[in-house]
mmCIF file of the N, C-alpha and C atoms, coordinates in Angstrom:
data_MODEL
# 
_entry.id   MODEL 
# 
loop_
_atom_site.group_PDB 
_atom_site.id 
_atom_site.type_symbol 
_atom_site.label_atom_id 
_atom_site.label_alt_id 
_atom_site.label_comp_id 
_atom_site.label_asym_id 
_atom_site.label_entity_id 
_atom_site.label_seq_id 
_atom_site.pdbx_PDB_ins_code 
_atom_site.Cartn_x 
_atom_site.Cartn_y 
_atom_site.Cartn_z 
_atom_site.occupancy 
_atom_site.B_iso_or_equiv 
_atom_site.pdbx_formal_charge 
_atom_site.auth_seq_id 
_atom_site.auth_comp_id 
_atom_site.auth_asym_id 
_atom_site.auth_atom_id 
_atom_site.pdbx_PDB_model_num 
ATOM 1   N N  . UNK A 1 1  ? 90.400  113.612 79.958 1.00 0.00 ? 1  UNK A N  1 
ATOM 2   C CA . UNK A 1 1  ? 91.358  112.541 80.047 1.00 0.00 ? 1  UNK A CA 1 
ATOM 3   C C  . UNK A 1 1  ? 92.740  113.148 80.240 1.00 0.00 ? 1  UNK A C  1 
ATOM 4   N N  . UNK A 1 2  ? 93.428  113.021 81.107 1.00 0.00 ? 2  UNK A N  1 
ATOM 5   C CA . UNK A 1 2  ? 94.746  113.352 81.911 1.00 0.00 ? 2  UNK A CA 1 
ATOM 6   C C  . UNK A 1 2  ? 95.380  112.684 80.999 1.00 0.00 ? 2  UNK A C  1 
ATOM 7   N N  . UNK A 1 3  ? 96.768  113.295 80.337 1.00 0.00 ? 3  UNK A N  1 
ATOM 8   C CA . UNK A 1 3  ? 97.475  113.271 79.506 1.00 0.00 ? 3  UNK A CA 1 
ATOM 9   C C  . UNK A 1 3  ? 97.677  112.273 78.065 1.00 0.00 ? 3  UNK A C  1 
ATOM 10  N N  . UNK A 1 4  ? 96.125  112.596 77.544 1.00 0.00 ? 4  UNK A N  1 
ATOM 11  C CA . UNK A 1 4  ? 96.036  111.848 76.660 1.00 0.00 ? 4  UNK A CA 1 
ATOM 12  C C  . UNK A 1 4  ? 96.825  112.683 75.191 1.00 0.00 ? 4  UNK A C  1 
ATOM 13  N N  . UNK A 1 5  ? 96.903  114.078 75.335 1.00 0.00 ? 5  UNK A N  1 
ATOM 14  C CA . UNK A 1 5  ? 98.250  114.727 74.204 1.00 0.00 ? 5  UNK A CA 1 
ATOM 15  C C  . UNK A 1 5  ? 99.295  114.702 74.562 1.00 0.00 ? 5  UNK A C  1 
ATOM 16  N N  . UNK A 1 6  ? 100.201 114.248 75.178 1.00 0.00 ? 6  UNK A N  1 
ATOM 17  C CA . UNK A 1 6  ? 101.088 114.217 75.226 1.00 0.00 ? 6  UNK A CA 1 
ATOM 18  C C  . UNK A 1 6  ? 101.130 112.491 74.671 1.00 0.00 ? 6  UNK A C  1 
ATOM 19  N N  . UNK A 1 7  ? 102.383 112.250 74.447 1.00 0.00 ? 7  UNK A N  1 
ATOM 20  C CA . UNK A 1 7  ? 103.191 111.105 73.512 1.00 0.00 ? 7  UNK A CA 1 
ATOM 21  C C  . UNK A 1 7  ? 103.551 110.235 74.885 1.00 0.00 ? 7  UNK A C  1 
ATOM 22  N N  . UNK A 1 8  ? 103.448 108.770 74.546 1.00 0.00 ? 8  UNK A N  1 
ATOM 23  C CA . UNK A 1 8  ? 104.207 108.262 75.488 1.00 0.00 ? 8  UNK A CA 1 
ATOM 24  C C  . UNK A 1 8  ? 105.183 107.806 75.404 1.00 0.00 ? 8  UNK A C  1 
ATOM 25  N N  . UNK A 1 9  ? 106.409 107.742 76.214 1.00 0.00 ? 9  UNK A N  1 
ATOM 26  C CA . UNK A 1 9  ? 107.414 108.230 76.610 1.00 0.00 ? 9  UNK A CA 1 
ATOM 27  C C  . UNK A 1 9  ? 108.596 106.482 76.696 1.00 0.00 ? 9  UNK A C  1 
ATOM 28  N N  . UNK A 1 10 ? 108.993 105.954 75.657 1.00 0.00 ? 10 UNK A N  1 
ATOM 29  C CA . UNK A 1 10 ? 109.204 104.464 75.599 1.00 0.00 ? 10 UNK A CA 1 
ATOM 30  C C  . UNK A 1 10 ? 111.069 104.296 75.821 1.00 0.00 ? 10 UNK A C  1 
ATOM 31  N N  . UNK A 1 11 ? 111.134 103.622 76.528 1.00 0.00 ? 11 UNK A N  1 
ATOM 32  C CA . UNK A 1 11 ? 112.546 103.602 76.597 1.00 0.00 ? 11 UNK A CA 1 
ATOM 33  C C  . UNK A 1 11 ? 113.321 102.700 75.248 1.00 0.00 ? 11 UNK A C  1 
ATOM 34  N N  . UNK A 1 12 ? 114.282 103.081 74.688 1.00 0.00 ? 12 UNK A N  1 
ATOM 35  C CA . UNK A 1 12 ? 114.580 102.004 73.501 1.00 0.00 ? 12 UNK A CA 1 
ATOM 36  C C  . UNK A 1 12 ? 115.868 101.097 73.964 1.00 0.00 ? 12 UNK A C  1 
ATOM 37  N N  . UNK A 1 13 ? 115.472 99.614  73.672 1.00 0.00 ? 13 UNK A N  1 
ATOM 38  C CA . UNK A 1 13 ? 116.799 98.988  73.826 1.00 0.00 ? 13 UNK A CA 1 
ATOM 39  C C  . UNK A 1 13 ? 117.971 98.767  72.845 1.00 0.00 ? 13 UNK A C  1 
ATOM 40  N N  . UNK A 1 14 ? 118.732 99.213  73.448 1.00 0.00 ? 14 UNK A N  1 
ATOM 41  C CA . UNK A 1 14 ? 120.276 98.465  72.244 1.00 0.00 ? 14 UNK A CA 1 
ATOM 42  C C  . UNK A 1 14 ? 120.188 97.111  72.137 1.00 0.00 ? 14 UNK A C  1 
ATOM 43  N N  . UNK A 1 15 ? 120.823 96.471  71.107 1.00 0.00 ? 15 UNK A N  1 
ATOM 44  C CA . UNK A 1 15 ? 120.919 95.490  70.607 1.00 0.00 ? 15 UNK A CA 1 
ATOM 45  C C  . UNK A 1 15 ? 121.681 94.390  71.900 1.00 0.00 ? 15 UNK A C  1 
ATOM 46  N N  . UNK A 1 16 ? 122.147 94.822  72.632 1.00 0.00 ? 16 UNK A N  1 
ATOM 47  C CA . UNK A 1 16 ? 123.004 94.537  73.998 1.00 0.00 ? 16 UNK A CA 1 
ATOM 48  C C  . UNK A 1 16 ? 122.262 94.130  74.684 1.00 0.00 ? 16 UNK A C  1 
ATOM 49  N N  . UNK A 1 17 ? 121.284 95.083  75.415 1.00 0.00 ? 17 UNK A N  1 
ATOM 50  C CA . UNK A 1 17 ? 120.040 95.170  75.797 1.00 0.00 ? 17 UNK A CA 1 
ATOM 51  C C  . UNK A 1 17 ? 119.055 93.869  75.814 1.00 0.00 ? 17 UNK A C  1 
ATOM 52  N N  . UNK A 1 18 ? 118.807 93.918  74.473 1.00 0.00 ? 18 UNK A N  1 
ATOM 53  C CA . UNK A 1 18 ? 117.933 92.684  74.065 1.00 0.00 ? 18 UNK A CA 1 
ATOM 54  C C  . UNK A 1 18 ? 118.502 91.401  74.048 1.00 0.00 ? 18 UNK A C  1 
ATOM 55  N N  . UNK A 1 19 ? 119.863 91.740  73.443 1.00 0.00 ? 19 UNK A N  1 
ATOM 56  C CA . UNK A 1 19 ? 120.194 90.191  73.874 1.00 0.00 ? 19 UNK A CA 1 
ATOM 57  C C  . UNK A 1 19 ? 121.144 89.550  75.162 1.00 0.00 ? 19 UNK A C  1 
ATOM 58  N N  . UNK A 1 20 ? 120.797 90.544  75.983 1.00 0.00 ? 20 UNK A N  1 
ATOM 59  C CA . UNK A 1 20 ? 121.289 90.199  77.723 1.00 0.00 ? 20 UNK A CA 1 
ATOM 60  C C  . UNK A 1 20 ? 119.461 89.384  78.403 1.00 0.00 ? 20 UNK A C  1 
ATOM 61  N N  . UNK A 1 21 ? 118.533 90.172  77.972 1.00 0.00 ? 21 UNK A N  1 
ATOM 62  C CA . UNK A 1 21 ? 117.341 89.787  78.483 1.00 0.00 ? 21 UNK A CA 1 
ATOM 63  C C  . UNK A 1 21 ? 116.822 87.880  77.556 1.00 0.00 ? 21 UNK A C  1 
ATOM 64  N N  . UNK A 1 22 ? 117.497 87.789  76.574 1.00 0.00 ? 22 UNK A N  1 
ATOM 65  C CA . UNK A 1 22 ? 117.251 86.737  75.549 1.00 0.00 ? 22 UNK A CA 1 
ATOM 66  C C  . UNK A 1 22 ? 117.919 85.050  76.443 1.00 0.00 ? 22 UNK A C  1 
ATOM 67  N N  . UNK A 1 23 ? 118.651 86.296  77.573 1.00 0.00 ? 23 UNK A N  1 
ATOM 68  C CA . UNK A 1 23 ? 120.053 85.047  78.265 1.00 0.00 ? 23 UNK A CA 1 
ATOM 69  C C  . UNK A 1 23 ? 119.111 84.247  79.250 1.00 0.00 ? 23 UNK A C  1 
ATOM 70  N N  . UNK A 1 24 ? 119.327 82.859  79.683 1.00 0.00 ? 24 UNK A N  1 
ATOM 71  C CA . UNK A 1 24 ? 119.111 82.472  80.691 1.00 0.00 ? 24 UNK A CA 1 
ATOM 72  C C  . UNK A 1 24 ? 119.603 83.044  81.809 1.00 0.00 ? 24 UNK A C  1 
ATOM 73  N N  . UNK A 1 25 ? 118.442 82.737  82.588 1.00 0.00 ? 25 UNK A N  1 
ATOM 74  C CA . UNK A 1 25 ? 119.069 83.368  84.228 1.00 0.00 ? 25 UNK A CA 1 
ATOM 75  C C  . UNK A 1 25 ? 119.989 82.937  84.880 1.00 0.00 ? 25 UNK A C  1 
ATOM 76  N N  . UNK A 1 26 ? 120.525 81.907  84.643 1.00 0.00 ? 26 UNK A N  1 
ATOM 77  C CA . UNK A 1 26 ? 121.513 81.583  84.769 1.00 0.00 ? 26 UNK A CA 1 
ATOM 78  C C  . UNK A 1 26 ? 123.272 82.452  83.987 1.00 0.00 ? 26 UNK A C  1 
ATOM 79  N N  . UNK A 1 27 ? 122.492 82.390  82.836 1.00 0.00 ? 27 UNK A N  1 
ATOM 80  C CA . UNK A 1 27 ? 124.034 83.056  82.291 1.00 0.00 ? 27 UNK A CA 1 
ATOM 81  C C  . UNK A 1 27 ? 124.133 84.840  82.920 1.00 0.00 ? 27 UNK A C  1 
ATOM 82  N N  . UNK A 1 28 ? 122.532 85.202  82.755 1.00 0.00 ? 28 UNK A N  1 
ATOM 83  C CA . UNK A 1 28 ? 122.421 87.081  83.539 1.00 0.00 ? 28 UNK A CA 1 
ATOM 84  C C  . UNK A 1 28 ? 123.373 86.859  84.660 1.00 0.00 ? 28 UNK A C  1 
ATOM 85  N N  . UNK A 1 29 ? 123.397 85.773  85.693 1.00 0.00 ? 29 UNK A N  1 
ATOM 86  C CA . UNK A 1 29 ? 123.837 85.367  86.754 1.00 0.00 ? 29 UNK A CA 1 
ATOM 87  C C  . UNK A 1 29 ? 125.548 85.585  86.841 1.00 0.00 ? 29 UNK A C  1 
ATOM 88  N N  . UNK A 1 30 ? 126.048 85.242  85.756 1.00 0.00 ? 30 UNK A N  1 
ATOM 89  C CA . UNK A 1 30 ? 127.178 85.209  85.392 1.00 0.00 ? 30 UNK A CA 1 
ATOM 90  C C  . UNK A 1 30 ? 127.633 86.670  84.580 1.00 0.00 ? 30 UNK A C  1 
ATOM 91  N N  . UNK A 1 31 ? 127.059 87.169  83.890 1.00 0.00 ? 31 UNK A N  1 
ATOM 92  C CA . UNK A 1 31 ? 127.445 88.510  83.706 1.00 0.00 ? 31 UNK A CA 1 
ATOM 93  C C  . UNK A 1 31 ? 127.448 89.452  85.204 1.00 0.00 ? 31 UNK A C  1 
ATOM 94  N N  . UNK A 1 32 ? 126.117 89.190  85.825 1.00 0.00 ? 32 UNK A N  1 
ATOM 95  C CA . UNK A 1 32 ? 126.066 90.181  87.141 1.00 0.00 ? 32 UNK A CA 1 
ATOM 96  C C  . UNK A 1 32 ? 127.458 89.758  87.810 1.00 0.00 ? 32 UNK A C  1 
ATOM 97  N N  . UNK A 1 33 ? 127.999 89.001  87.586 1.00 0.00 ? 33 UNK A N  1 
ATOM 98  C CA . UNK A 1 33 ? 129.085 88.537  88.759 1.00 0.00 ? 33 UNK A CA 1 
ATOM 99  C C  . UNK A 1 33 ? 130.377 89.312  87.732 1.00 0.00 ? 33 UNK A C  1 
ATOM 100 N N  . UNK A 1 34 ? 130.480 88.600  86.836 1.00 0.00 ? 34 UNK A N  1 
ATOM 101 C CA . UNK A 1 34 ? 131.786 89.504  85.928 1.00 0.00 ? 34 UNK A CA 1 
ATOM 102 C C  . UNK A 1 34 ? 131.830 90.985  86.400 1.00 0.00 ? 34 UNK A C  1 
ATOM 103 N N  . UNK A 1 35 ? 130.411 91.461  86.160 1.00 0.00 ? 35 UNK A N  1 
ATOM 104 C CA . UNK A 1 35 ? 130.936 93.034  86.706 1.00 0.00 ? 35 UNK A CA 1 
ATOM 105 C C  . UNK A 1 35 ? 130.323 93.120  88.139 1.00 0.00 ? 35 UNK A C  1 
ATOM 106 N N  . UNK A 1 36 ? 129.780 93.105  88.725 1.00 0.00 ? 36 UNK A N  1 
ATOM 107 C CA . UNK A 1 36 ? 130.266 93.554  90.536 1.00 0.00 ? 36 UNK A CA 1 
ATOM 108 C C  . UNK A 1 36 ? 129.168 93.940  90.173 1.00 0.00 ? 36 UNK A C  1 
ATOM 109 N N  . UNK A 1 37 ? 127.529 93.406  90.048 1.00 0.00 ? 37 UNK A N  1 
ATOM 110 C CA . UNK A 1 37 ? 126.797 93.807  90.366 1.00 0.00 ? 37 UNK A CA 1 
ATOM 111 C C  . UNK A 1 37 ? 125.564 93.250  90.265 1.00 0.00 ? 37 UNK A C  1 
ATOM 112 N N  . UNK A 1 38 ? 124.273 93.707  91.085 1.00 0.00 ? 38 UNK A N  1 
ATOM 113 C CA . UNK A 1 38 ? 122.853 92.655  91.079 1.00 0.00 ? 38 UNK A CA 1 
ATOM 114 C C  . UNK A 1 38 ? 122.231 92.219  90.193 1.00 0.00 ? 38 UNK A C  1 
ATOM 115 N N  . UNK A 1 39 ? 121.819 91.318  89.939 1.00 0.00 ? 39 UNK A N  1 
ATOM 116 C CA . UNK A 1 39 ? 120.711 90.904  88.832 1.00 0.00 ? 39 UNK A CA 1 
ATOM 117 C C  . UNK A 1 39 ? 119.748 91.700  88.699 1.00 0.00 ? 39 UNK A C  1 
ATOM 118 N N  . UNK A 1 40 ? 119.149 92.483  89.842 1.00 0.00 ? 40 UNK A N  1 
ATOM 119 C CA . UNK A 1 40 ? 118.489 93.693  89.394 1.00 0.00 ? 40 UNK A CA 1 
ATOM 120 C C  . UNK A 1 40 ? 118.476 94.869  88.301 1.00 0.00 ? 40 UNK A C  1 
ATOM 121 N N  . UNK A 1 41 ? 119.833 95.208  89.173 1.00 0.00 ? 41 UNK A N  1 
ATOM 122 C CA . UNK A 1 41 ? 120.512 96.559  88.617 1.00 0.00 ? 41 UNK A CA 1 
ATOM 123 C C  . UNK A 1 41 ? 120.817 95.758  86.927 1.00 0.00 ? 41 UNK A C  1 
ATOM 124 N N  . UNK A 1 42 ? 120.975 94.805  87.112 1.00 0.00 ? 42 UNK A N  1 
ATOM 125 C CA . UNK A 1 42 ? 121.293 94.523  85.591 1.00 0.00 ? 42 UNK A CA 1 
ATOM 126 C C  . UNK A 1 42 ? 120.083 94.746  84.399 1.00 0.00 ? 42 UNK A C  1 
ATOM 127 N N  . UNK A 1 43 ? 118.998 93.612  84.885 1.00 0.00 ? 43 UNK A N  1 
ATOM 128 C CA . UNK A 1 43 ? 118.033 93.595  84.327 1.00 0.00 ? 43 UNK A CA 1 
ATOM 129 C C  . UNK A 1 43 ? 116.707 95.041  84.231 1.00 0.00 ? 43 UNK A C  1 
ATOM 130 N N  . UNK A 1 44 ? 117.245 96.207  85.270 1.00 0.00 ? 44 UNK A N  1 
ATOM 131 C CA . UNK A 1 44 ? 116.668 97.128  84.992 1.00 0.00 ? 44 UNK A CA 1 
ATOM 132 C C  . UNK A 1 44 ? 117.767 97.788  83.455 1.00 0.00 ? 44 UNK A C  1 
ATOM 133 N N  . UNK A 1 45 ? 118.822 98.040  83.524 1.00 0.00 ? 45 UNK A N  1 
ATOM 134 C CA . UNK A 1 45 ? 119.667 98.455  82.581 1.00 0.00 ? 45 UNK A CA 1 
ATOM 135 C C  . UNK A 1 45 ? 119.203 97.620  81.182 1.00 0.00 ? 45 UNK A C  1 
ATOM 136 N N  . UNK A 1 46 ? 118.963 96.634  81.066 1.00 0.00 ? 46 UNK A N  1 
ATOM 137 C CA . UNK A 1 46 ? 118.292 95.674  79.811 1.00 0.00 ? 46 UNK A CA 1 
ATOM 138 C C  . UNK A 1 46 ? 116.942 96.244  79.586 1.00 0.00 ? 46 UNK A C  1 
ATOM 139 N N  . UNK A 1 47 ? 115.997 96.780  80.443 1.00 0.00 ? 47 UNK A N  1 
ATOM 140 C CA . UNK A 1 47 ? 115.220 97.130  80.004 1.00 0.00 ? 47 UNK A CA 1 
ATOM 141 C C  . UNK A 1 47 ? 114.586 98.927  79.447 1.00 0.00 ? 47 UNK A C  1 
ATOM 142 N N  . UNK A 1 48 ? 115.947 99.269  80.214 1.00 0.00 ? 48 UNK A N  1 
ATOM 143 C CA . UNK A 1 48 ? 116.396 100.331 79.368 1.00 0.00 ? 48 UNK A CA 1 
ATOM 144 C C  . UNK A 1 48 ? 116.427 101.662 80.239 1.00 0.00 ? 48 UNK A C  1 
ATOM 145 N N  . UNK A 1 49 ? 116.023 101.434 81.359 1.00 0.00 ? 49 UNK A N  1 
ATOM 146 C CA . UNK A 1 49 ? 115.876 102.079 82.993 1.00 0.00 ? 49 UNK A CA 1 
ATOM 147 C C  . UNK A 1 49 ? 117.234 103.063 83.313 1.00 0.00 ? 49 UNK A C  1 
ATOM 148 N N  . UNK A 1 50 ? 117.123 104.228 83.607 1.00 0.00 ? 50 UNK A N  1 
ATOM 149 C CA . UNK A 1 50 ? 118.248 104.841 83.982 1.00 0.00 ? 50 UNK A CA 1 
ATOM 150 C C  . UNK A 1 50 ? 119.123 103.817 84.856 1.00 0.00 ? 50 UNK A C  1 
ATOM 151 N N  . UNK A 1 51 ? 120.894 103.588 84.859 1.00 0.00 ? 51 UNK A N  1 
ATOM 152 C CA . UNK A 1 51 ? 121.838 103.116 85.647 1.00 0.00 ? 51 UNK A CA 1 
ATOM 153 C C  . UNK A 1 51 ? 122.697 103.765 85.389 1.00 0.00 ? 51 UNK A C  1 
ATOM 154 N N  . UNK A 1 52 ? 124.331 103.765 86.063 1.00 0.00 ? 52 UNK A N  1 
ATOM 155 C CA . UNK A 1 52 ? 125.219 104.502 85.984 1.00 0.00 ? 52 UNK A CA 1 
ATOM 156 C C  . UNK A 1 52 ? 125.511 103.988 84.794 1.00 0.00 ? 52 UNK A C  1 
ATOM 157 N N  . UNK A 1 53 ? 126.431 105.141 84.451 1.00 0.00 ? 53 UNK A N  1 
ATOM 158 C CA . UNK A 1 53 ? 127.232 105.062 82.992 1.00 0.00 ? 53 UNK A CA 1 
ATOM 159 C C  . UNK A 1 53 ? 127.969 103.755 83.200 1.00 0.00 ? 53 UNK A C  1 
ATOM 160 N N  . UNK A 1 54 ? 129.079 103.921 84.583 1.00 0.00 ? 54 UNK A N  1 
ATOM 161 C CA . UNK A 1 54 ? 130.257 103.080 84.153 1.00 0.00 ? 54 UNK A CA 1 
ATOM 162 C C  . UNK A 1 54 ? 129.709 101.806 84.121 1.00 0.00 ? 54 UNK A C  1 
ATOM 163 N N  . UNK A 1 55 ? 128.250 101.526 84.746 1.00 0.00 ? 55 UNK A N  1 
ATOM 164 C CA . UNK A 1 55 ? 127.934 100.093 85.491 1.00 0.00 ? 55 UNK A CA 1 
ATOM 165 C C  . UNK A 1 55 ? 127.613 99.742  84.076 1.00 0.00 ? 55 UNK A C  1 
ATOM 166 N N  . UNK A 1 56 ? 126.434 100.546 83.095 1.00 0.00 ? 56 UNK A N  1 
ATOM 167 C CA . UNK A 1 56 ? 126.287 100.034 81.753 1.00 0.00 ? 56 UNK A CA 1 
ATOM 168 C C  . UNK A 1 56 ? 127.197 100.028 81.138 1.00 0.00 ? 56 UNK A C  1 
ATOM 169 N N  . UNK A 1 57 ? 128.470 100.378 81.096 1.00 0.00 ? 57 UNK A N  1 
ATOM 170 C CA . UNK A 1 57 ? 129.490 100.014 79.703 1.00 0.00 ? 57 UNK A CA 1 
ATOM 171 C C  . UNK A 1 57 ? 129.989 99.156  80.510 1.00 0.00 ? 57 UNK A C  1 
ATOM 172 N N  . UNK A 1 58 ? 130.008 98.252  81.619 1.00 0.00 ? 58 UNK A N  1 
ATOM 173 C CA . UNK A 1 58 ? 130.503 97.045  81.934 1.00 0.00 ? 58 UNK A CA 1 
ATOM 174 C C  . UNK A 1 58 ? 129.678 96.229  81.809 1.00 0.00 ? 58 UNK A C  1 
ATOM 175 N N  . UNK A 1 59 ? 128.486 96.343  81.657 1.00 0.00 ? 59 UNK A N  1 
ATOM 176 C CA . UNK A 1 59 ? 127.009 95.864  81.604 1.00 0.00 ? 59 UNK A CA 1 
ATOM 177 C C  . UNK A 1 59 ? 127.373 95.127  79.862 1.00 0.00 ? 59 UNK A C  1 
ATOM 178 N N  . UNK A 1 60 ? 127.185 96.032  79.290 1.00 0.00 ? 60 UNK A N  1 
ATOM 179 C CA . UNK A 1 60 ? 127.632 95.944  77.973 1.00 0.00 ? 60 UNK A CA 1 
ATOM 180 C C  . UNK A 1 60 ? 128.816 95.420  77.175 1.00 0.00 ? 60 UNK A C  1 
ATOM 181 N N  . UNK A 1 61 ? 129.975 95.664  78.078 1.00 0.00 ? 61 UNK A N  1 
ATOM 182 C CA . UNK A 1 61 ? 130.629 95.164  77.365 1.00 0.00 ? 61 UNK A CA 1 
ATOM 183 C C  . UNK A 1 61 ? 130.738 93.642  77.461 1.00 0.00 ? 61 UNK A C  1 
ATOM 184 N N  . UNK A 1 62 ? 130.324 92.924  78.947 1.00 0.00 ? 62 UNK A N  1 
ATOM 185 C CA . UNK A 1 62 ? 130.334 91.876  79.230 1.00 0.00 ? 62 UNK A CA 1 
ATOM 186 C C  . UNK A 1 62 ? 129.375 91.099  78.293 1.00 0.00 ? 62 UNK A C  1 
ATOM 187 N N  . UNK A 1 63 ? 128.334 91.654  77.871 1.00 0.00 ? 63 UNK A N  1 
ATOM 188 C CA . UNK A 1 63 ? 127.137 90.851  77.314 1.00 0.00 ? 63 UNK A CA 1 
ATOM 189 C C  . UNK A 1 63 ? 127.955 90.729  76.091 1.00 0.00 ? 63 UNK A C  1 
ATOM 190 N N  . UNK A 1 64 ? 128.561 91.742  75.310 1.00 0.00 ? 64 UNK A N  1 
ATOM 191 C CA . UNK A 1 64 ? 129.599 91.462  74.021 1.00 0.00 ? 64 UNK A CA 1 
ATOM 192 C C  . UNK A 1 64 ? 130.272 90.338  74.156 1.00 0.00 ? 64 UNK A C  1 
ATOM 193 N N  . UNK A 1 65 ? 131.069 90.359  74.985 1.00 0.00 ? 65 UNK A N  1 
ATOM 194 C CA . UNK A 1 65 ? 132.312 88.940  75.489 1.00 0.00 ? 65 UNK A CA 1 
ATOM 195 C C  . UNK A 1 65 ? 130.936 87.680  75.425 1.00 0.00 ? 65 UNK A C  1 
ATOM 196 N N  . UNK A 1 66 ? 130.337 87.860  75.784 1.00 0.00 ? 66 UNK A N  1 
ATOM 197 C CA . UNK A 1 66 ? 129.135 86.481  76.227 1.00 0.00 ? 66 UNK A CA 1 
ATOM 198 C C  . UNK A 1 66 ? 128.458 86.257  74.635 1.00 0.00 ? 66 UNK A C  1 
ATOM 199 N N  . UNK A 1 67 ? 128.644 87.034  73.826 1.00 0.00 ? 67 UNK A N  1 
ATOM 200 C CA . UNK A 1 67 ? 127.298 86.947  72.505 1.00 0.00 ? 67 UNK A CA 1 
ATOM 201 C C  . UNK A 1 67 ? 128.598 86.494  71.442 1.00 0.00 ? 67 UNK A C  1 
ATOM 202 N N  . UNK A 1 68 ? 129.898 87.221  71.849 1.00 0.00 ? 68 UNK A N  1 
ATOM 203 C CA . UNK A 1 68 ? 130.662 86.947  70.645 1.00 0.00 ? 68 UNK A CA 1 
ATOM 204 C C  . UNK A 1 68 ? 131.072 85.345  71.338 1.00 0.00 ? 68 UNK A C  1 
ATOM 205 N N  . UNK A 1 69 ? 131.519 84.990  72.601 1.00 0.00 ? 69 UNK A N  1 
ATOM 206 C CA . UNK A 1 69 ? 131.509 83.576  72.537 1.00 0.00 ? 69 UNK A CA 1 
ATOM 207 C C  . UNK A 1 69 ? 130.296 82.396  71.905 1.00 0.00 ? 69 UNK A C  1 
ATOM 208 N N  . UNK A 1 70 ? 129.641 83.119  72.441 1.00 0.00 ? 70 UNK A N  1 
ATOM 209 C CA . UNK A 1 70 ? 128.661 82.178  72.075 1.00 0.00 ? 70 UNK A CA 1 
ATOM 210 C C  . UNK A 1 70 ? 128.070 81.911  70.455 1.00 0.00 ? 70 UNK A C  1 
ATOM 211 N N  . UNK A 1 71 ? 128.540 82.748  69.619 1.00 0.00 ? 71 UNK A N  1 
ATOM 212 C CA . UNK A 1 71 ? 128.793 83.003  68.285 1.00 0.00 ? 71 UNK A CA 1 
ATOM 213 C C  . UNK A 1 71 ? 129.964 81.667  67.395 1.00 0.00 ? 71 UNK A C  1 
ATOM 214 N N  . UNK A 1 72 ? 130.739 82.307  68.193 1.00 0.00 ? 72 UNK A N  1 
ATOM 215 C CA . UNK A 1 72 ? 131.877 81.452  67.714 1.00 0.00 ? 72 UNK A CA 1 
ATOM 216 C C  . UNK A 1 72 ? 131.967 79.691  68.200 1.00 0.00 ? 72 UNK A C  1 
# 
């Protein structure tokens, strides 16, 4: 059996993460637009997928602005 010792290999999400994927597609829709970029590229970054640095800390910080409104 082909690489049954080795460990498998799980990407972990931030708390950001999880609650960008928790959003309607509609609101993902609206973060992708705040920062300049696809619903793809987003929703691979939520699931924990290599993306650029700067694209995830805009990724991130936007989902902050969106969780703390929606908080308050």
């Amino acid at each position: 059996m082909r690489g049954s010792r080795t460990p498998a290999v799980r990407a972990i999400q931030s708390e950001m993460q999880q609650s960008f994927q928790g959003l309607s597609r509609h609101r993902q829709a609206q973060v992708c637009e705040t920062t300049k970029t696809t619903l793809i590229k987003a929703c691979q970054w939520a699931r924990g997928a290599a993306v650029e640095a700067e694209l995830a800390k805009a990724l991130d910080e936007a989902t902050q602005k969106l969780a703390a409104k929606r908080r308050s």
